[in-house]
PDB file of N, H, CA, C and O in Angstrom:
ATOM      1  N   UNK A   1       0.851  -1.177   0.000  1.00  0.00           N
ATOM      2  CA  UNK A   1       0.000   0.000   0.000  1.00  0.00           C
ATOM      3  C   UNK A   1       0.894   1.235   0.000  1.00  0.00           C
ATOM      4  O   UNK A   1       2.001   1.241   0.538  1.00  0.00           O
ATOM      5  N   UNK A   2       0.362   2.276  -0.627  1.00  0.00           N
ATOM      6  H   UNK A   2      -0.537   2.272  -1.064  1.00  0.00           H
ATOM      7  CA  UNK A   2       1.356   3.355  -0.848  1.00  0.00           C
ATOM      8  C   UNK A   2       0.716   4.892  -0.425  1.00  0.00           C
ATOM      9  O   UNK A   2       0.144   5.670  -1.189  1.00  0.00           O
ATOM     10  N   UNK A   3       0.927   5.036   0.683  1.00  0.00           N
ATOM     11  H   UNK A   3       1.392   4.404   1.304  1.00  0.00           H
ATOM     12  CA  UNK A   3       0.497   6.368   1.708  1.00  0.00           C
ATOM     13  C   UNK A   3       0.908   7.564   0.944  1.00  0.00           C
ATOM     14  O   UNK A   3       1.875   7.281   0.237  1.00  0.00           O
ATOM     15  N   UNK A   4       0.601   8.583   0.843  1.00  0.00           N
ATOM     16  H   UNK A   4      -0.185   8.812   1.417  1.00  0.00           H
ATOM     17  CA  UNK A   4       1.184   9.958   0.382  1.00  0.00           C
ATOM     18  C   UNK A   4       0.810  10.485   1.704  1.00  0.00           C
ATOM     19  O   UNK A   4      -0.221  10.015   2.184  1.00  0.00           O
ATOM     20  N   UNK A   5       1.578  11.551   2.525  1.00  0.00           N
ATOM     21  H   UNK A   5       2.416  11.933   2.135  1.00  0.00           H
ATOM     22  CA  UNK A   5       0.812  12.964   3.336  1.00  0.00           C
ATOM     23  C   UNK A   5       1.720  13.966   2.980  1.00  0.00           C
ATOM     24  O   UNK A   5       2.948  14.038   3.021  1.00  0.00           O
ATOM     25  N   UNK A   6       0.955  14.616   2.671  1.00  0.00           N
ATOM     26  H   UNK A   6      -0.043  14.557   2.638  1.00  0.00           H
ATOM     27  CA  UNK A   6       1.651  15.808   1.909  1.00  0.00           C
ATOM     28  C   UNK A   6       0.267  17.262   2.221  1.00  0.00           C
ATOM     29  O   UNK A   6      -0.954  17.389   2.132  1.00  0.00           O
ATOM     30  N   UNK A   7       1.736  18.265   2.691  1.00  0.00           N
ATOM     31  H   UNK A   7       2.728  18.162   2.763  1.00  0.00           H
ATOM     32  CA  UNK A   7       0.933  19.723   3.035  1.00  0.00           C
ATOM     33  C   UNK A   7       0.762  20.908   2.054  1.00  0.00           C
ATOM     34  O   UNK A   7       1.570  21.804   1.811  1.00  0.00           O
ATOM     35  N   UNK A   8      -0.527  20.698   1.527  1.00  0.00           N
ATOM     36  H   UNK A   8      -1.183  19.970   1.725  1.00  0.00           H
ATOM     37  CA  UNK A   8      -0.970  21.562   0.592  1.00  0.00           C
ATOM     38  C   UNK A   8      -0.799  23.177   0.512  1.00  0.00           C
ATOM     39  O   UNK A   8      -0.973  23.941  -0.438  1.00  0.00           O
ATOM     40  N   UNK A   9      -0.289  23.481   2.206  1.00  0.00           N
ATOM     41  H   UNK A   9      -0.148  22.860   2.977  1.00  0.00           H
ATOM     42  CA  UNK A   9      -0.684  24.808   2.356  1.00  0.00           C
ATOM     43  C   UNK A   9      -1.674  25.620   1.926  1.00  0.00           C
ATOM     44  O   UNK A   9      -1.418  26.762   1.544  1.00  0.00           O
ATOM     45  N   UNK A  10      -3.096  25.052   1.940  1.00  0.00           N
ATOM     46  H   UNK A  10      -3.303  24.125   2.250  1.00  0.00           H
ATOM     47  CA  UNK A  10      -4.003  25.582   1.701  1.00  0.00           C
ATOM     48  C   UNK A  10      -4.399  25.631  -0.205  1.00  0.00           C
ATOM     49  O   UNK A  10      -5.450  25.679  -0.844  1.00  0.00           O
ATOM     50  N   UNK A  11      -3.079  25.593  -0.539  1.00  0.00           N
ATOM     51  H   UNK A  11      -2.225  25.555  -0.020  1.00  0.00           H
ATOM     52  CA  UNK A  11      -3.341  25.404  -1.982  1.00  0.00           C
ATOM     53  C   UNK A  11      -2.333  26.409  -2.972  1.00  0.00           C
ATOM     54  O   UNK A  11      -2.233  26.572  -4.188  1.00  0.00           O
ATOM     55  N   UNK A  12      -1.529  27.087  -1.549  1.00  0.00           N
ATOM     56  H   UNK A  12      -1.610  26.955  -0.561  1.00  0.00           H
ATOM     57  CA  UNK A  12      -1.205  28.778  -2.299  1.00  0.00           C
ATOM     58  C   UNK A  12      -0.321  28.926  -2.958  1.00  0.00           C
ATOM     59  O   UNK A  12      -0.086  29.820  -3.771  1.00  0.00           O
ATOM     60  N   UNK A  13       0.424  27.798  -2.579  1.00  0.00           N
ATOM     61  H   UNK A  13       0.233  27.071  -1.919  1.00  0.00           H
ATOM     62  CA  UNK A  13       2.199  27.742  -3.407  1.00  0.00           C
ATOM     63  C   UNK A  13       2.899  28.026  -1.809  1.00  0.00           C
ATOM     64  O   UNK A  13       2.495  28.121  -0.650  1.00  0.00           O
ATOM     65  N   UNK A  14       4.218  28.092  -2.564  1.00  0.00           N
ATOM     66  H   UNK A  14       4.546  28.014  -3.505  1.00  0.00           H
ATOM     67  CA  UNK A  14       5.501  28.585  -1.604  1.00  0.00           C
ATOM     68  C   UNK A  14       6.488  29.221  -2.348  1.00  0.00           C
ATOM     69  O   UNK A  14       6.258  29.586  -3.501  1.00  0.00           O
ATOM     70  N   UNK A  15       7.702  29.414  -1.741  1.00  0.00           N
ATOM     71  H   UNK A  15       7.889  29.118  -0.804  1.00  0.00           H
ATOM     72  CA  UNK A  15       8.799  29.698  -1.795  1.00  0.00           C
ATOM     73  C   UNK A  15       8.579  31.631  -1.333  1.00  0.00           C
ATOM     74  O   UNK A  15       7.813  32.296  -0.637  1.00  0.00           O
ATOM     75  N   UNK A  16      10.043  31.933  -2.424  1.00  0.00           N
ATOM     76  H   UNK A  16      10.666  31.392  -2.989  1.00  0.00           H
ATOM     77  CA  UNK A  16       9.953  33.148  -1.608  1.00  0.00           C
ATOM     78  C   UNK A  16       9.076  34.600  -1.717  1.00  0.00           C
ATOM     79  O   UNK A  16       9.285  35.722  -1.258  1.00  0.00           O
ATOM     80  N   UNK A  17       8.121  34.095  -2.452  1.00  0.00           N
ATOM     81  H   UNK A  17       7.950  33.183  -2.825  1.00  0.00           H
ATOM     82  CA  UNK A  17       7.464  35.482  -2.603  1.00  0.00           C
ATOM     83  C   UNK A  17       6.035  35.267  -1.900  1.00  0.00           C
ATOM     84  O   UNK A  17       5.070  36.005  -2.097  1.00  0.00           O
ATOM     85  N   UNK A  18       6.044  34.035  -0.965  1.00  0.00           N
ATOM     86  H   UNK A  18       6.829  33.436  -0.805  1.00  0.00           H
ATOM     87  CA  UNK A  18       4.773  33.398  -0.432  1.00  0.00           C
ATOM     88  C   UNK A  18       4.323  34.515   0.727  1.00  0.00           C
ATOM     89  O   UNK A  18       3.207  35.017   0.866  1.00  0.00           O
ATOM     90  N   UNK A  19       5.785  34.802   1.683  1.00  0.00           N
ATOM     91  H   UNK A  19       6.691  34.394   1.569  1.00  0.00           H
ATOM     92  CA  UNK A  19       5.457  35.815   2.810  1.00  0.00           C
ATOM     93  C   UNK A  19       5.852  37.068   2.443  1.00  0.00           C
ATOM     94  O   UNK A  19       6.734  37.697   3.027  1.00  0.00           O
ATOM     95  N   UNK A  20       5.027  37.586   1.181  1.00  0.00           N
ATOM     96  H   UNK A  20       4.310  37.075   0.706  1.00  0.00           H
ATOM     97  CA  UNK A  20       5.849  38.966   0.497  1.00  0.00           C
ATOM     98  C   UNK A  20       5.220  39.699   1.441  1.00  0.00           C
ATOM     99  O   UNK A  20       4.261  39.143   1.977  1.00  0.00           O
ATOM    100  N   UNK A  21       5.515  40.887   1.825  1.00  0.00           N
ATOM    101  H   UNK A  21       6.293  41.339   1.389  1.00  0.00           H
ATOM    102  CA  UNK A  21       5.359  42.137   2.490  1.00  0.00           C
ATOM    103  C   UNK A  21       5.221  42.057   4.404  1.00  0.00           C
ATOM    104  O   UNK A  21       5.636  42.933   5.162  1.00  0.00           O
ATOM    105  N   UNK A  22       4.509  40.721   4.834  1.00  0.00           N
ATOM    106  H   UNK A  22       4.172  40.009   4.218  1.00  0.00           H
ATOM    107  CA  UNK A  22       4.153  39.926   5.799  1.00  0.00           C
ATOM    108  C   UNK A  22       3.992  38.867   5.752  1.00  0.00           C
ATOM    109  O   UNK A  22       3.537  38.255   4.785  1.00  0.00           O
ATOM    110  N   UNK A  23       4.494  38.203   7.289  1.00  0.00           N
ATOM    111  H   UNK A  23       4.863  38.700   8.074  1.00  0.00           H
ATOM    112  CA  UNK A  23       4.507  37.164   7.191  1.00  0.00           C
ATOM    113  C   UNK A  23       2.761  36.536   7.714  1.00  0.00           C
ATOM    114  O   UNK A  23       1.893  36.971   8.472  1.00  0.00           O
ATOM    115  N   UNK A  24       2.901  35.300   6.817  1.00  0.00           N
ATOM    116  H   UNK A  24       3.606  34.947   6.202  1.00  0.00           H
ATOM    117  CA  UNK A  24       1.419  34.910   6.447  1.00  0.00           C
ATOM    118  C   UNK A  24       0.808  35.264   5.464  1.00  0.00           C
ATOM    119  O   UNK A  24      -0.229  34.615   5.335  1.00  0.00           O
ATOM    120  N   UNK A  25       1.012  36.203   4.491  1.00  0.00           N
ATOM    121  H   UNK A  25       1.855  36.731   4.596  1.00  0.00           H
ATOM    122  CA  UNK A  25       0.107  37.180   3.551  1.00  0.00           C
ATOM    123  C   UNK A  25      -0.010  35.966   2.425  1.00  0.00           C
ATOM    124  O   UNK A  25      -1.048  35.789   1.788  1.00  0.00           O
ATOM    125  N   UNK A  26       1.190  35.144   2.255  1.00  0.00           N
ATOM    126  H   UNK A  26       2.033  35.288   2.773  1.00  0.00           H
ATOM    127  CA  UNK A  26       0.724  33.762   1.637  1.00  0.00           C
ATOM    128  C   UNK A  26      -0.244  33.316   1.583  1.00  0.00           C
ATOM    129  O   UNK A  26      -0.741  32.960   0.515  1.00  0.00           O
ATOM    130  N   UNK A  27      -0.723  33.214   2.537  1.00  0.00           N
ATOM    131  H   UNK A  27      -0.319  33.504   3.404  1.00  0.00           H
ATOM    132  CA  UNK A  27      -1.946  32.183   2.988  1.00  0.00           C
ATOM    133  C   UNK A  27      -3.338  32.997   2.547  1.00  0.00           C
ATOM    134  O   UNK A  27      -4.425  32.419   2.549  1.00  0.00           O
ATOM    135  N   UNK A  28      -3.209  34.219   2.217  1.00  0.00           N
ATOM    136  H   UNK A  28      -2.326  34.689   2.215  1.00  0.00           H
ATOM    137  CA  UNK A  28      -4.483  35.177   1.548  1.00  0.00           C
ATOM    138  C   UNK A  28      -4.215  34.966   0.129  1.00  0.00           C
ATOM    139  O   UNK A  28      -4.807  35.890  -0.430  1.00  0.00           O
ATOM    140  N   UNK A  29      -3.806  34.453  -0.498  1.00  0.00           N
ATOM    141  H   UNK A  29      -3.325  33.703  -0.044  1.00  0.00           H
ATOM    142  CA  UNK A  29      -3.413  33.772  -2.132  1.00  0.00           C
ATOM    143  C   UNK A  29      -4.236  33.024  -2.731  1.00  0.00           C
ATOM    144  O   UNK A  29      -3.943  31.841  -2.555  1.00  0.00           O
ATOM    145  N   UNK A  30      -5.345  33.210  -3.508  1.00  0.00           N
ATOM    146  H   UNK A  30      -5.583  34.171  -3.651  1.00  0.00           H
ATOM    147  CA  UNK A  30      -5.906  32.096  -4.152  1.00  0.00           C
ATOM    148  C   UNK A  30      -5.369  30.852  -4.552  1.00  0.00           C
ATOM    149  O   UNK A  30      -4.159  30.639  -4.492  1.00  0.00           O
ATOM    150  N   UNK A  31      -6.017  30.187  -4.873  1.00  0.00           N
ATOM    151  H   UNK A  31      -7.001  30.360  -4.921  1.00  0.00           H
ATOM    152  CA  UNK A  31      -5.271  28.429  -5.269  1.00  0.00           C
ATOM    153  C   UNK A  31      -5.067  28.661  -6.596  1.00  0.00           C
ATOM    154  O   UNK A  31      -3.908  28.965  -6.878  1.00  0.00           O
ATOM    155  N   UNK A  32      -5.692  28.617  -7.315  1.00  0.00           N
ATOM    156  H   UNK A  32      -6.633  28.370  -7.086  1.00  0.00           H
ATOM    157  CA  UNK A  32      -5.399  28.794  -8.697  1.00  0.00           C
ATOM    158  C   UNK A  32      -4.921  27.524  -9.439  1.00  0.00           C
ATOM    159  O   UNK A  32      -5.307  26.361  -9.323  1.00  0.00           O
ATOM    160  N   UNK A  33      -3.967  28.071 -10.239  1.00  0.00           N
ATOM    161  H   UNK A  33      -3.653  29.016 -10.334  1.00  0.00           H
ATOM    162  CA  UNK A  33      -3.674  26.782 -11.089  1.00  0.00           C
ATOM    163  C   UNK A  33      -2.456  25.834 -10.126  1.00  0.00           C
ATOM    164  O   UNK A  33      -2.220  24.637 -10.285  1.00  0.00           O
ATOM    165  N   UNK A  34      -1.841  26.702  -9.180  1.00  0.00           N
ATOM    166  H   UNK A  34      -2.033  27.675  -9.051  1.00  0.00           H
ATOM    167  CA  UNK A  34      -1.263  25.414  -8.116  1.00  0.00           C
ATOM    168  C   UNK A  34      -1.961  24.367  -7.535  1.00  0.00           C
ATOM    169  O   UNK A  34      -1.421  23.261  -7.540  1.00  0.00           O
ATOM    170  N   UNK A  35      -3.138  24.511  -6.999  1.00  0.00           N
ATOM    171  H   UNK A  35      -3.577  25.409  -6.994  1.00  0.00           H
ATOM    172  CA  UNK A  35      -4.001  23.101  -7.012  1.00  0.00           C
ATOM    173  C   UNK A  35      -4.224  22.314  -8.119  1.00  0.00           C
ATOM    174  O   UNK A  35      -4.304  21.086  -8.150  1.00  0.00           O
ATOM    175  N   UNK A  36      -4.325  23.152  -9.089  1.00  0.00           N
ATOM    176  H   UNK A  36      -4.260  24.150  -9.064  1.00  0.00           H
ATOM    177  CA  UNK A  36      -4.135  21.721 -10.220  1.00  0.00           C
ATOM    178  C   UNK A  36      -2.978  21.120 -10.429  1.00  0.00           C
ATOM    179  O   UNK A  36      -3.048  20.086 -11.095  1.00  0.00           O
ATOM    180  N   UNK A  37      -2.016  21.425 -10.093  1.00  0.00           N
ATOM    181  H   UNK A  37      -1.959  22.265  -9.552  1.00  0.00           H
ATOM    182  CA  UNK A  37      -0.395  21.283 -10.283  1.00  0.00           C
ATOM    183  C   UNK A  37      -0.263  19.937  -9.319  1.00  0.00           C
ATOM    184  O   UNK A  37      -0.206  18.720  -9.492  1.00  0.00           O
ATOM    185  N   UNK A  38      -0.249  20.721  -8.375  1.00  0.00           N
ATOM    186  H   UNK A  38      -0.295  21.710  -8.235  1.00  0.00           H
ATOM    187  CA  UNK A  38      -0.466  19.287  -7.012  1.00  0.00           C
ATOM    188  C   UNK A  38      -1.282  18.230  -7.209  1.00  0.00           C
ATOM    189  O   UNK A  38      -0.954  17.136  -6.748  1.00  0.00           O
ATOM    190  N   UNK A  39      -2.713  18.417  -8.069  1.00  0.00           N
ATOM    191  H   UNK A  39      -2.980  19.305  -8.443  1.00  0.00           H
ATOM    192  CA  UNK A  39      -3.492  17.122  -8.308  1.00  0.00           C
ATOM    193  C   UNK A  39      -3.241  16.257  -9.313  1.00  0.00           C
ATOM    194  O   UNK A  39      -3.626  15.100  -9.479  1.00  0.00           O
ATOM    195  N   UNK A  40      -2.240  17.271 -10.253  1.00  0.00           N
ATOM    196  H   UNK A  40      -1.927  18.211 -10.118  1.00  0.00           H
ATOM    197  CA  UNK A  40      -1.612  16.313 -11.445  1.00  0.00           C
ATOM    198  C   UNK A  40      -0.272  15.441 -10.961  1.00  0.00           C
ATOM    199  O   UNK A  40       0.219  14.514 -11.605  1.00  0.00           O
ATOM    200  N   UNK A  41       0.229  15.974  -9.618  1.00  0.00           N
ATOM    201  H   UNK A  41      -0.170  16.727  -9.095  1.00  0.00           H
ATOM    202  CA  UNK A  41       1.392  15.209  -9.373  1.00  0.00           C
ATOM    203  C   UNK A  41       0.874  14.212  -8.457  1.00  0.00           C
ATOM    204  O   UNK A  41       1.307  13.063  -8.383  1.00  0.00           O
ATOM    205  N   UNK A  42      -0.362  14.844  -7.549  1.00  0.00           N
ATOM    206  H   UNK A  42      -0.714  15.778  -7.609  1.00  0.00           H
ATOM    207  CA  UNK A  42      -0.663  13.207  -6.574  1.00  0.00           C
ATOM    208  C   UNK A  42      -0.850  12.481  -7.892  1.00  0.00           C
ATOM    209  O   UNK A  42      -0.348  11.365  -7.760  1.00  0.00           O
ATOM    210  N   UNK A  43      -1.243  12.600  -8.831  1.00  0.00           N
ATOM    211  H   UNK A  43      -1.651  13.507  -8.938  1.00  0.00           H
ATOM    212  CA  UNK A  43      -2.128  11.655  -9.976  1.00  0.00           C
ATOM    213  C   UNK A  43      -0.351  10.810 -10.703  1.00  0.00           C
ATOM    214  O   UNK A  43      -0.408   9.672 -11.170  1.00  0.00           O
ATOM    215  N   UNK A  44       0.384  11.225 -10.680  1.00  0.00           N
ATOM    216  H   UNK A  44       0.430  12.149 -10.300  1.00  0.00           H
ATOM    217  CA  UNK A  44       1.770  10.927 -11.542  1.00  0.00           C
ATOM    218  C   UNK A  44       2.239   9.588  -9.856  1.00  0.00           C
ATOM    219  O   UNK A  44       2.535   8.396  -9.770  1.00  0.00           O
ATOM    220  N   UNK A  45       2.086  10.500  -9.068  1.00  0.00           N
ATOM    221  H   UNK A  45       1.845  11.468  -9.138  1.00  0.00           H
ATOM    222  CA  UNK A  45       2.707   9.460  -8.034  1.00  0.00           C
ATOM    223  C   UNK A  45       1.473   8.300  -7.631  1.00  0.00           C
ATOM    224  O   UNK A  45       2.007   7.341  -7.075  1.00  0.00           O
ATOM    225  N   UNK A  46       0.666   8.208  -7.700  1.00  0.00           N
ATOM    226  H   UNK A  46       0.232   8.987  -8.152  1.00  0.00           H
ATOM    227  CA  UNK A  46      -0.533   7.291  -7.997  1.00  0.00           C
ATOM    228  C   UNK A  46      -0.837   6.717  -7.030  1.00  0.00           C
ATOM    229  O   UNK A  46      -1.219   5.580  -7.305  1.00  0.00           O
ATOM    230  N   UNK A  47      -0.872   7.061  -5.437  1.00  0.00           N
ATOM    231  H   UNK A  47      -0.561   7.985  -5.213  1.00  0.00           H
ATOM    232  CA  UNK A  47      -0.978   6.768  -3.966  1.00  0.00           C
ATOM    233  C   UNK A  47      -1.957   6.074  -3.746  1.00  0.00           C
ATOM    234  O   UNK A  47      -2.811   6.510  -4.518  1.00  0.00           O
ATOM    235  N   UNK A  48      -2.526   4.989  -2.987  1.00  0.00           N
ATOM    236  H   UNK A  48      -1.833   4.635  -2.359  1.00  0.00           H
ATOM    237  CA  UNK A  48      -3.719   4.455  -2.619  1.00  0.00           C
ATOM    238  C   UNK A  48      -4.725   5.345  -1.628  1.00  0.00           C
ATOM    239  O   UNK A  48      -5.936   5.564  -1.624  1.00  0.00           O
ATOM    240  N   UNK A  49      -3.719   5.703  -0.876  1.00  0.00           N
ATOM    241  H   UNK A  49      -2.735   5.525  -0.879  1.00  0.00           H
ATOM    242  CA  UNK A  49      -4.070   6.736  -0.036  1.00  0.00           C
ATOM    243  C   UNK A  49      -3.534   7.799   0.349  1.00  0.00           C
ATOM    244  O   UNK A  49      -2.508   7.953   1.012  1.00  0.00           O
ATOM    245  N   UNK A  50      -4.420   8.728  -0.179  1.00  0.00           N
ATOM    246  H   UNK A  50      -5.254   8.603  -0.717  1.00  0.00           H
ATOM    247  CA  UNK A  50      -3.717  10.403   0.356  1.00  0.00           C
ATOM    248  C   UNK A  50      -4.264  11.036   1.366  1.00  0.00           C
ATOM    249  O   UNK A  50      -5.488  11.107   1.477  1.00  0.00           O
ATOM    250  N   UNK A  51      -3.267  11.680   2.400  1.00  0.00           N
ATOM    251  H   UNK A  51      -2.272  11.622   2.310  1.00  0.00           H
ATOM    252  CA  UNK A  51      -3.441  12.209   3.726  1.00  0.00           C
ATOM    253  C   UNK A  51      -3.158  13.790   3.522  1.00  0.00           C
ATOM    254  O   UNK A  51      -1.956  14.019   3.659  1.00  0.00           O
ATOM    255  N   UNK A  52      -3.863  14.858   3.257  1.00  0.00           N
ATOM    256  H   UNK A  52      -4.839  14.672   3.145  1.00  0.00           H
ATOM    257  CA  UNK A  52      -3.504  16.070   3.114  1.00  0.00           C
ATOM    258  C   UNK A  52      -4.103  16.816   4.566  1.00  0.00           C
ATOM    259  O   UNK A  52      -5.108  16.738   5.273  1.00  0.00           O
ATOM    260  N   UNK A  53      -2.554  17.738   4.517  1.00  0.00           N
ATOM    261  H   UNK A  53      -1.738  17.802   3.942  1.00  0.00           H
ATOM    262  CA  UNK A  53      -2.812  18.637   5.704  1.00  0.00           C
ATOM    263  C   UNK A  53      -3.242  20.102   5.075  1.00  0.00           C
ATOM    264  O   UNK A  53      -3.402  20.138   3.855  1.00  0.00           O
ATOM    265  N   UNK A  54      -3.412  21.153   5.738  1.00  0.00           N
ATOM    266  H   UNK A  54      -3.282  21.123   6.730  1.00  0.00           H
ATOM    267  CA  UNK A  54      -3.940  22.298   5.501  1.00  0.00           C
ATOM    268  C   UNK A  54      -4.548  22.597   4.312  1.00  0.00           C
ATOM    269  O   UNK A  54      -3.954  23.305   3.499  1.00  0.00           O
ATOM    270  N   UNK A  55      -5.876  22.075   4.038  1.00  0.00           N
ATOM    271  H   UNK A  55      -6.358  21.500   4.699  1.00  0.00           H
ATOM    272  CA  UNK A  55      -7.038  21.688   3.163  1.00  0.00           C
ATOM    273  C   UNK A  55      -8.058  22.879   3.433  1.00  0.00           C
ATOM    274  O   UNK A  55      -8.602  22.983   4.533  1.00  0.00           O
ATOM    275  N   UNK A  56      -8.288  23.723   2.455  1.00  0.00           N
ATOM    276  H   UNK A  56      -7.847  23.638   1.561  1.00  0.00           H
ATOM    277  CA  UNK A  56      -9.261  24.615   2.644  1.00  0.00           C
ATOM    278  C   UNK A  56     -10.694  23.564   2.423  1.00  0.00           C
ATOM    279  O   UNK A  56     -10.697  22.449   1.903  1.00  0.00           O
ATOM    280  N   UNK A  57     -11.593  24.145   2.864  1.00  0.00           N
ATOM    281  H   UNK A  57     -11.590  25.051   3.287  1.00  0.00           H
ATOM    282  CA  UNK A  57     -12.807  23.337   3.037  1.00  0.00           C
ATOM    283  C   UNK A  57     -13.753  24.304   2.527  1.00  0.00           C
ATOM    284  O   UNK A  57     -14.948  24.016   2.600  1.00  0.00           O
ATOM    285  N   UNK A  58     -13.379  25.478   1.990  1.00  0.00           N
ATOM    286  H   UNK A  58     -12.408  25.712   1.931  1.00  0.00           H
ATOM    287  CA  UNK A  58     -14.157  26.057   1.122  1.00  0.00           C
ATOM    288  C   UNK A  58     -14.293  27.862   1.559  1.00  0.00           C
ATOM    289  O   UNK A  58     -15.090  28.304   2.386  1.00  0.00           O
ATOM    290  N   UNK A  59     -13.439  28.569   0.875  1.00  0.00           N
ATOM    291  H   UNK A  59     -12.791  28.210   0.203  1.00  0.00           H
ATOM    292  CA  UNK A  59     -12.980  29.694   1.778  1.00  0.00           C
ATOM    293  C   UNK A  59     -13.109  30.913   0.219  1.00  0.00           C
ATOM    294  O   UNK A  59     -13.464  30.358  -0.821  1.00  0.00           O
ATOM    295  N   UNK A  60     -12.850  32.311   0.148  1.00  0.00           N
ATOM    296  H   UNK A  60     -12.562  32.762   0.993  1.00  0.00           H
ATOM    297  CA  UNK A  60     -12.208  32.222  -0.859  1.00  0.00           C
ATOM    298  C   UNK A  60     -11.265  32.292  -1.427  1.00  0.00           C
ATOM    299  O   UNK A  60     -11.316  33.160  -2.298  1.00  0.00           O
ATOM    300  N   UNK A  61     -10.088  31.619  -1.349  1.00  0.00           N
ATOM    301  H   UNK A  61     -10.046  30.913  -0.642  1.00  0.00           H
ATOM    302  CA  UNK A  61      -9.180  31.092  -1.659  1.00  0.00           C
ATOM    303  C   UNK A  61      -9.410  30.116  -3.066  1.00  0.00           C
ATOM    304  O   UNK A  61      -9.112  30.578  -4.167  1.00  0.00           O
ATOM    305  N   UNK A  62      -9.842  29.038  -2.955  1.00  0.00           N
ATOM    306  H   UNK A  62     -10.085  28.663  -2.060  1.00  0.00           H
ATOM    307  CA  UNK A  62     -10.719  28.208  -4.090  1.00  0.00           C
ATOM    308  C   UNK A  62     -12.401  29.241  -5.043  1.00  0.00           C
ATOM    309  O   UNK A  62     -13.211  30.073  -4.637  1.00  0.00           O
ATOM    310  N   UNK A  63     -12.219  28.679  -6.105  1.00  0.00           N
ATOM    311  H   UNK A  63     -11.561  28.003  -6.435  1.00  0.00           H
ATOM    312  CA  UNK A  63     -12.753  29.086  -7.063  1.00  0.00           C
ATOM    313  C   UNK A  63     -14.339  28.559  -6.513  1.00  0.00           C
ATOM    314  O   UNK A  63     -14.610  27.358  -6.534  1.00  0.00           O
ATOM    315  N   UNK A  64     -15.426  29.679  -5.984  1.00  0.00           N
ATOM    316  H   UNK A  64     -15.205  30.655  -5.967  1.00  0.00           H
ATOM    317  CA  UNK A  64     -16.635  29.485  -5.537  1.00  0.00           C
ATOM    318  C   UNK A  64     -16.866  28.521  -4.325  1.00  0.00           C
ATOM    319  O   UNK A  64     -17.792  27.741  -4.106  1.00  0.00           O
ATOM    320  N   UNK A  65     -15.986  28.750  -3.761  1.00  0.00           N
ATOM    321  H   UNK A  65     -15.234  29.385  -3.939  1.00  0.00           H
ATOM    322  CA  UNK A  65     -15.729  28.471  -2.219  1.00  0.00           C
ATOM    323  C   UNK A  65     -15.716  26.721  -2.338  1.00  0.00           C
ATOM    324  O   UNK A  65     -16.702  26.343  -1.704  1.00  0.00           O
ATOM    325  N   UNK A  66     -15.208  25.898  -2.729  1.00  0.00           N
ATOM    326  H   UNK A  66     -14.407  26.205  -3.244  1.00  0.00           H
ATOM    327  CA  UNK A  66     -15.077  24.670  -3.252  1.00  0.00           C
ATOM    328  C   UNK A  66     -14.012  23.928  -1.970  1.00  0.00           C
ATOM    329  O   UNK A  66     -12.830  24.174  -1.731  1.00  0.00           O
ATOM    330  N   UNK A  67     -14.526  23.396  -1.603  1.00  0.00           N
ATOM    331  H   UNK A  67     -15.486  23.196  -1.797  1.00  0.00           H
ATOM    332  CA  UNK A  67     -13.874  22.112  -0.843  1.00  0.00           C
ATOM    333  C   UNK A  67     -12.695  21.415  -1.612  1.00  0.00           C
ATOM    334  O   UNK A  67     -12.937  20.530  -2.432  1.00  0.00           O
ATOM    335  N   UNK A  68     -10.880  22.000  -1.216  1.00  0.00           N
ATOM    336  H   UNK A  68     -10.684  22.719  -0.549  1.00  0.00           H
ATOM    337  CA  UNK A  68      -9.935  21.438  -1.796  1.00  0.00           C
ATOM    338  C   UNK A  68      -9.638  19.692  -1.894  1.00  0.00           C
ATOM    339  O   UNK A  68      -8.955  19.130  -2.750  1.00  0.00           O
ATOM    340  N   UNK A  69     -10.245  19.164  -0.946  1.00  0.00           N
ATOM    341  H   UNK A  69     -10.801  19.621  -0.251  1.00  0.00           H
ATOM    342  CA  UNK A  69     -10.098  17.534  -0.409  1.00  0.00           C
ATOM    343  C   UNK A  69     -11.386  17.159  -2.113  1.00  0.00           C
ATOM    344  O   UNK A  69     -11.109  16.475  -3.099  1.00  0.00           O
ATOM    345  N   UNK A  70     -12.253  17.664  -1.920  1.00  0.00           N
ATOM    346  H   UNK A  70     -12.478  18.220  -1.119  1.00  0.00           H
ATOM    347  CA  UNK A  70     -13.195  17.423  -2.731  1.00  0.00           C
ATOM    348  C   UNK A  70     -12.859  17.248  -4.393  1.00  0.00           C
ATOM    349  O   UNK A  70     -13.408  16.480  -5.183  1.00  0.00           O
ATOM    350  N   UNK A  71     -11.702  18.285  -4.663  1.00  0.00           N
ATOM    351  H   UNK A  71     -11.256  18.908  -4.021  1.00  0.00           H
ATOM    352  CA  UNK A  71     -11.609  18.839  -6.054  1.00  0.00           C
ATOM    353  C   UNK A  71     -10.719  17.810  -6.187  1.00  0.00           C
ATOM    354  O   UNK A  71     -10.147  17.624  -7.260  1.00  0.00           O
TER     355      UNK A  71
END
């Protein structure tokens, strides 16, 4: 069986322009096409089971307040 857990950070991306001006301001970032990015790579690594941490559950962040676990 092949586990993935992997932290989405909400969906926003990272690196260094994530905490531009303040720290956290990342996390006010829509998901955008980085959630699809991440769902094409769980899909490449092909897990039985995926364990995701910091999962918006429908905020707006996601496109019409959409449940990230869901999409």
């Amino acid at each position: 069986m092949r586990f993935l857990l992997y932290n989405i950070r909400y969906g926003t991306g990272s690196g260094p322009h994530f905490h531009r001006l303040l720290p956290g301001m990342g996390y006010l970032r829509r998901t955008g096409p980085r959630l699809e990015s991440l769902i094409d790579w769980f899909r490449e690594l092909d897990p039985d089971v995926i364990g995701l941490v910091e999962v918006d559950v429908g905020s707006y962040r996601t496109a019409g307040g959409r449940n990230q676990a869901e999409i």
